[in-house]
C-alpha positions, -999 to +999 in steps of 0.1 A: +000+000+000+016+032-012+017+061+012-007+090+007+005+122-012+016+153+002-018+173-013-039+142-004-026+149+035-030+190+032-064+180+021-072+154+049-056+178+078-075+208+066-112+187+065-107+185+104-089+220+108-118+237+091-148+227+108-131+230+146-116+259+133-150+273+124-165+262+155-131+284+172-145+313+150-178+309+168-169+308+201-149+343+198-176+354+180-203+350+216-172+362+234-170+396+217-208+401+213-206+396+249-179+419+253-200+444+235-231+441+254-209+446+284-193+476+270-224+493+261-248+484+297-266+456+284-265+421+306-236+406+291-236+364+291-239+333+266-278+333+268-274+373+258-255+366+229-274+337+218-298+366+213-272+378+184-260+345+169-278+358+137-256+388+135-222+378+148-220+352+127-215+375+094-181+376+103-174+338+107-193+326+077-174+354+059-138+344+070-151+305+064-160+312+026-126+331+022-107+300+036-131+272+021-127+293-015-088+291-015-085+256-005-103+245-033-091+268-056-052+251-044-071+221-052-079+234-085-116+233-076-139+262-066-171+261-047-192+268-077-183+238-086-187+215-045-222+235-044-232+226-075-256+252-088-275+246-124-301+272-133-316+239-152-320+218-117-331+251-096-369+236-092-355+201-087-331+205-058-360+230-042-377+200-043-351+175-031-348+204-004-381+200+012-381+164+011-348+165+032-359+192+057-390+170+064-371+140+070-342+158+084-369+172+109-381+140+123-351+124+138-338+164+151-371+168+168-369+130+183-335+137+194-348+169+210-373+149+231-349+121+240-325+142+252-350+163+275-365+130+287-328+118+297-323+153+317-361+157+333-377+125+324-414+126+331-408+168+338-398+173+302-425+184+287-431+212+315-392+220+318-394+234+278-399+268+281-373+272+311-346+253+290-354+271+256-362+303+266-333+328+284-342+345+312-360+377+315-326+392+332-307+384+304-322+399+276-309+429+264-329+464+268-329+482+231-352+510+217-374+492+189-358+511+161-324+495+165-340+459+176-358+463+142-325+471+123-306+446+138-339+423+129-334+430+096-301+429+092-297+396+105-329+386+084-311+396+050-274+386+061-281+352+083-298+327+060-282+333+022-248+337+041-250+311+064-268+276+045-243+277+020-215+283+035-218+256+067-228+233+040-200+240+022-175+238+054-192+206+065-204+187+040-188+197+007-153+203+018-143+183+052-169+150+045-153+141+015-119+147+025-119+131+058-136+101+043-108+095+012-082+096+045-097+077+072-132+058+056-165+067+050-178+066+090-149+096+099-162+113+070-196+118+081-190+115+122-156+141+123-176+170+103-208+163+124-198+166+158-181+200+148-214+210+134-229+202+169-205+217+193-206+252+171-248+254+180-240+249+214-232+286+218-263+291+204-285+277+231-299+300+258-289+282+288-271+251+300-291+224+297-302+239+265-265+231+251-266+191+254-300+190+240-287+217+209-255+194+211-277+163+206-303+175+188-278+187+160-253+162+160-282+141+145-290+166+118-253+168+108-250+126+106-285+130+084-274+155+065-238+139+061-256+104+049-282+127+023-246+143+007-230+107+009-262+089-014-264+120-033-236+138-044-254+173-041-249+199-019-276+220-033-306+203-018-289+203+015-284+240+008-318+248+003-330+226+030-307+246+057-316+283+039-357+273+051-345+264+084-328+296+085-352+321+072-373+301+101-349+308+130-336+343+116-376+358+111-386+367+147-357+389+149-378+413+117-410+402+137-405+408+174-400+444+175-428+454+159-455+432+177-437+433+211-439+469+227 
């Protein structure tokens, strides 16, 4: 068995570097935004900046496209090319899209369960809102005008920014990779469990993070097998830009129904 090239091992160390690299990105990322509440009054802690995951994340998908972009480009690839866009398959990977959110959805929203029945057990259901939702003391006190710029801000930027771009990171250029190195199962487990542990600085408070940790841990090894069968990243694209739009929306909405 002949030993594996010198680009073939770039390749392999970057799949891992890049996704715990991103998830490195997203952890200063809550630290400054929590550094910034603090500096302008506001109650500075994770389940604060949870609040602004939308937002400080422009930079870190950003810096993540610039990096993915020229490793591929060494490669003599390009992510036109991993993403796989065709104006003549548009309405079929929309399709594809929202057959893999639905089934995508199924097994995140069991996981969600399990995971609060292994913390509470027979409390879960009542312990949902207290895990899921931060507490009144940590929210951030901002005049609706700027709460409905930053809404929209994050509502234009988040979803067309981020879907692509974590898709790309996880699944188009580390799954791959890691696989031709160490076999198919590192491929999809490696890129996964750095897609969890980066939403765990997304959840509002403690126990929030293992059920997020779960909870998307399973999406990623979903999402990871879909890619393996099917060789597109588009679908998976589209499926993660609906999710997205979902999560990123009550951010426009809030400020204008909540006084």
């Amino acid at each position: 068995m002949t030993a594996p090239t010198r680009p073939m091992r770039d390749a392999a160390g970057w799949a891992v570097l890049l996704p715990y690299g991103r998830v490195g990105l997203v952890a200063l990322a809550t630290l400054a935004t929590m550094g910034l509440l603090a500096a302008t009054g506001q109650p500075s802690s994770p389940a604060s900046a949870s609040l602004f995951s939308a937002l400080a994340l422009l930079p870190v998908n950003v810096v993540c496209l610039i990096v993915v972009r020229a490793l591929l480009h060494r490669e003599g690839s390009s992510l036109r090319e991993i993403v796989g866009f065709d104006r003549a398959r548009v309405g079929r990977d929309v399709l594809w899209g929202l057959l893999w959110l639905a089934v995508l959805y199924l097994p995140f929203a069991l996981a969600v369960v399990g995971t609060m029945l292994a913390i509470y057990g027979a409390d879960a259901f009542s312990r949902f809102e207290q895990v899921f939702t931060p507490d009144e003391a940590a929210l951030p006190q901002l005049d609706t005008s700027l709460s409905l710029l930053l809404g929209v801000l994050a509502f234009v930027t988040f979803a067309p920014l981020n879907a692509p771009t974590e898709e790309a990171v996880f699944r188009g250029y580390s799954q791959p990779r890691t696989a031709q190195r160490w076999g198919v199962v590192a491929g999809i487990l490696v890129p996964s469990a750095a897609f969890a542990l980066q939403h765990v600085f997304f959840a509002p408070t403690a126990p929030g993070m293992v059920v997020y940790a779960v909870a998307f841990f399973v999406w990623g090894v979903g999402a990871a097998l879909i890619f393996h069968w099917q060789r597109r990243l588009m679908p998976l694209i589209v499926a993660h830009l609906l999710v997205n739009l979902a999560t990123s929306a009550p951010a426009l909405v809030l400020p204008i129904l909540v006084p």
